[in-house]
C-alpha atoms as an extended CHARMM CRD file, in Angstrom:
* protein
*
        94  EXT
         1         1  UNK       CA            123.5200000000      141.9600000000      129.4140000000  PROA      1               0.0000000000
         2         2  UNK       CA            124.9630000000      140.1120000000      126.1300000000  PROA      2               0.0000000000
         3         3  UNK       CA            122.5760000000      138.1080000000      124.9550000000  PROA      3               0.0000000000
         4         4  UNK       CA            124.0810000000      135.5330000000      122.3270000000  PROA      4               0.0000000000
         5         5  UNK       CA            122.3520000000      132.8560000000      119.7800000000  PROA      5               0.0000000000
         6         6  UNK       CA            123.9870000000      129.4450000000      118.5450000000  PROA      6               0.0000000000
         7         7  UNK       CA            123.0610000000      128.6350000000      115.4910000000  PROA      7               0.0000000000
         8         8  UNK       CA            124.2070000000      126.2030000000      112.6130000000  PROA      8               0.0000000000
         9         9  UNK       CA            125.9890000000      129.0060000000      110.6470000000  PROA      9               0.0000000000
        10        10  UNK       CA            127.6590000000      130.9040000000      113.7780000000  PROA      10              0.0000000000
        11        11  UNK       CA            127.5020000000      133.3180000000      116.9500000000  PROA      11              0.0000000000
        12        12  UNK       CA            125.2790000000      136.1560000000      116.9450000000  PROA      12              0.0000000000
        13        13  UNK       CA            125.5010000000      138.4630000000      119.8300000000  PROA      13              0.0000000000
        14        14  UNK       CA            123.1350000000      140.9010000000      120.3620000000  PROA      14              0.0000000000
        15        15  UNK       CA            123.8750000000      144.2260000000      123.0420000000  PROA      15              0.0000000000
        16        16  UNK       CA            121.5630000000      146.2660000000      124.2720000000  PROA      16              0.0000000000
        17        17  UNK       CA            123.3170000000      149.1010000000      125.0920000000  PROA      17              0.0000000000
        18        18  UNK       CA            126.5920000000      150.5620000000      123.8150000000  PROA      18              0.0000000000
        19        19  UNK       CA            127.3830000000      150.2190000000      127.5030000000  PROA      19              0.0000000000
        20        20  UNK       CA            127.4680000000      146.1980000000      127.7870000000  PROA      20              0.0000000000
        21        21  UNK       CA            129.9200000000      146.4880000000      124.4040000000  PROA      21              0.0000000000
        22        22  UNK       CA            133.0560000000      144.5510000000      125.4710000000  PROA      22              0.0000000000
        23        23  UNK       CA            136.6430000000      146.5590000000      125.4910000000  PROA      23              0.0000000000
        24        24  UNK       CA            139.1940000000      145.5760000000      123.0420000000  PROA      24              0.0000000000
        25        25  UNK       CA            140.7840000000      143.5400000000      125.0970000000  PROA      25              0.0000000000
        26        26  UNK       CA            137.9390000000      141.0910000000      125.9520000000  PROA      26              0.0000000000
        27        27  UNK       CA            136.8560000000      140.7380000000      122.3600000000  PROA      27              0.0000000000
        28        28  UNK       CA            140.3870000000      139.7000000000      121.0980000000  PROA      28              0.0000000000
        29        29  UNK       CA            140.5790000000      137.3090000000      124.1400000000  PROA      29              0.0000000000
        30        30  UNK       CA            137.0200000000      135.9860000000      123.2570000000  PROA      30              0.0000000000
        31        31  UNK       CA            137.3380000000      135.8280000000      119.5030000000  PROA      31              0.0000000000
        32        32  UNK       CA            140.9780000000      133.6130000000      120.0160000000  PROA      32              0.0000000000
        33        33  UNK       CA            139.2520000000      131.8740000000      122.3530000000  PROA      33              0.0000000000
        34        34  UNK       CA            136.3690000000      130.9080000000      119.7630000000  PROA      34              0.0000000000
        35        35  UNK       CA            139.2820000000      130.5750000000      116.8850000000  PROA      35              0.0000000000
        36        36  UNK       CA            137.4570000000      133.1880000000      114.5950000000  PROA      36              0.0000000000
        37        37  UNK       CA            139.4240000000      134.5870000000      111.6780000000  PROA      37              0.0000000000
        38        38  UNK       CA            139.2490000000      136.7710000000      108.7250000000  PROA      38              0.0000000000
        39        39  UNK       CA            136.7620000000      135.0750000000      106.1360000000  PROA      39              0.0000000000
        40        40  UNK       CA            137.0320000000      136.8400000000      103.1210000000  PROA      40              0.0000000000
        41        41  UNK       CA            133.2850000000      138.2160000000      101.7380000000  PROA      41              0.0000000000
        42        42  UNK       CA            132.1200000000      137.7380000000      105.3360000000  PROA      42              0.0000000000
        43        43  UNK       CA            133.8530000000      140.1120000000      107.3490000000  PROA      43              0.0000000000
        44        44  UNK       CA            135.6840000000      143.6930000000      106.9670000000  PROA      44              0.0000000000
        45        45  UNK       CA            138.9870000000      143.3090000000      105.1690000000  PROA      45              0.0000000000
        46        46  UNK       CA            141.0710000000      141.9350000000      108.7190000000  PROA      46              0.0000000000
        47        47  UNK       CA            138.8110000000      142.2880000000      110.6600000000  PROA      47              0.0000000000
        48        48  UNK       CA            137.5760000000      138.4650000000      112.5980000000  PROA      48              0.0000000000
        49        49  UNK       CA            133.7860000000      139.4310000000      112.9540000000  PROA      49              0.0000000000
        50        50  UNK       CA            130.7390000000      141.5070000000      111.5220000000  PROA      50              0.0000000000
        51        51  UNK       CA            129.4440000000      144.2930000000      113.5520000000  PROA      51              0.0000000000
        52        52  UNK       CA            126.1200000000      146.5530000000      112.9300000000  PROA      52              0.0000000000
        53        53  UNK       CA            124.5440000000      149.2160000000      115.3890000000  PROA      53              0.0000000000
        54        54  UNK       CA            120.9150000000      149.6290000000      115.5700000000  PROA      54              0.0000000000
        55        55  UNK       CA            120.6660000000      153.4930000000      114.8750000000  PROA      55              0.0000000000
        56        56  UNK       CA            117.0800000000      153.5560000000      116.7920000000  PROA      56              0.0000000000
        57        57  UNK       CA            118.0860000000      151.2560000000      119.7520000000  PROA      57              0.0000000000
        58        58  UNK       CA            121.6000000000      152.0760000000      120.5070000000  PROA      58              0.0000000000
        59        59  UNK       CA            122.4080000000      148.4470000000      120.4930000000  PROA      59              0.0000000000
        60        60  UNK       CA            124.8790000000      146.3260000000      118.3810000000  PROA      60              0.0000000000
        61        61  UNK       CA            125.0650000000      142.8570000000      116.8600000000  PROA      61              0.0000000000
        62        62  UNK       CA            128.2830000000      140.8110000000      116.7350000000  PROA      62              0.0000000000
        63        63  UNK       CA            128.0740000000      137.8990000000      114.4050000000  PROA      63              0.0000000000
        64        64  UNK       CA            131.0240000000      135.1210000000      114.2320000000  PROA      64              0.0000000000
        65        65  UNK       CA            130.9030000000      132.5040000000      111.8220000000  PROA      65              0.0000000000
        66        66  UNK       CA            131.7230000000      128.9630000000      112.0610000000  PROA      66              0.0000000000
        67        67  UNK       CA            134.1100000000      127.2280000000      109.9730000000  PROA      67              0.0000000000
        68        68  UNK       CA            135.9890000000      124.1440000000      110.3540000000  PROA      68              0.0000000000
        69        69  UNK       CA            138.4960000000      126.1700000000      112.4650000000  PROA      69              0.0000000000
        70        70  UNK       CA            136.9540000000      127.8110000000      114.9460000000  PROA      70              0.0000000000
        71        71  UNK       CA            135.6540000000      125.8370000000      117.9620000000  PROA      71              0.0000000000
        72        72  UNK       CA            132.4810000000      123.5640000000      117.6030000000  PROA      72              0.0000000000
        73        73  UNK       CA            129.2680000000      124.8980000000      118.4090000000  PROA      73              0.0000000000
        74        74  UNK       CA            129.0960000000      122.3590000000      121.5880000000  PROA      74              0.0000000000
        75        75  UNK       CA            132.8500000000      124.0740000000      122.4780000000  PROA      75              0.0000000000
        76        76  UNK       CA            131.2260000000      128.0500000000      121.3490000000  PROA      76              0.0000000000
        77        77  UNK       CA            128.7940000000      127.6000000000      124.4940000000  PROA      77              0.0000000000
        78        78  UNK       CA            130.5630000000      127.2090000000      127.3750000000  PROA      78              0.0000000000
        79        79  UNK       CA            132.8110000000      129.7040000000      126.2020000000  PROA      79              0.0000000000
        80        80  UNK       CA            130.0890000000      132.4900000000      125.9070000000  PROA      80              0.0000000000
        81        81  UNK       CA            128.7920000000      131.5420000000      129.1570000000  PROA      81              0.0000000000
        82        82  UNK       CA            132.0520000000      131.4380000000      131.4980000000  PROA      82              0.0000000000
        83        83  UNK       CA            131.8500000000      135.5550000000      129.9240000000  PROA      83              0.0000000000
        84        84  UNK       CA            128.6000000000      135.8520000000      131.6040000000  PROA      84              0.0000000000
        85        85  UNK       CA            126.4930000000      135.8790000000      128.1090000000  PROA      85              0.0000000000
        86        86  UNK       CA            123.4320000000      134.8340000000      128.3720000000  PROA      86              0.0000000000
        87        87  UNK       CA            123.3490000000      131.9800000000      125.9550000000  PROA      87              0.0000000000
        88        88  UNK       CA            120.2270000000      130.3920000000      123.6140000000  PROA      88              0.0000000000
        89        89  UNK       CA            121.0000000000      127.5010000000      121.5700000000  PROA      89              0.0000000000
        90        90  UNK       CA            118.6160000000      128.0710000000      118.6960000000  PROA      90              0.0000000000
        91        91  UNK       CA            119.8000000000      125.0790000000      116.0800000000  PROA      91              0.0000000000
        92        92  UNK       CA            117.0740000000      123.0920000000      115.0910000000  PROA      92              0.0000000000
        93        93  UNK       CA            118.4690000000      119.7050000000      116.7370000000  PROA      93              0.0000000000
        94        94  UNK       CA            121.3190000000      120.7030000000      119.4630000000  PROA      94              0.0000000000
C-alpha cells in the first residue's frame, strides 16, 4: 500500500515495499496529472520528483513539491486517492 502525506510544501509518498513502487507508466500519468515539473535545486537535473530508498526497510519515499503550477493541494487529494493511495492530510489547517 502507498501511503501518501499532504502537506503545505508538497506530496510525500512513502512505499513499503519495492513491490507497491508504481511502473513508469503510472508515475508519468500521475505526476502530469499532479502538474509536477523539474524545479531546479529540488529535484535531479530532469527529473519531476525526489526519490530516496530506505537501505534497512526496502521502502522508498517520493516527494513532489508544490508550486503555483502544479494542482492545489485540495485538487493533489482526490488525485492520490482515485490511485488507491491511502491519503493523510497533515497541514496544520486543511
Amino acid at each position: 500500500m502507498i501511503k501518501a502525506h499532504v502537506n503545505a510544501m508538497g506530496i510525500v509518498m512513502r512505499f513499503d515495499s519495492m513491490a507497491d513502487n508504481l511502473s513508469s507508466v503510472q508515475w508519468n500519468s500521475l505526476l502530469d496529472e499532479l502538474k509536477s515539473h523539474y524545479i531546479p535545486s529540488f529535484y535531479q537535473y530532469g527529473k519531476r520528483m525526489h526519490v530516496d530508498f530506505n537501505a534497512q526497510g526496502g521502502g522508498m519515499r517520493a516527494v513532489v513539491y508544490f508550486t503555483p503550477q502544479t494542482v492545489s493541494m485540495d485538487d493533489a487529494i482526490p488525485i492520490l486517492k482515485k490511485r488507491g493511495m491511502e491519503v493523510s492530510d497533515v497541514r496544520e489547517e486543511p
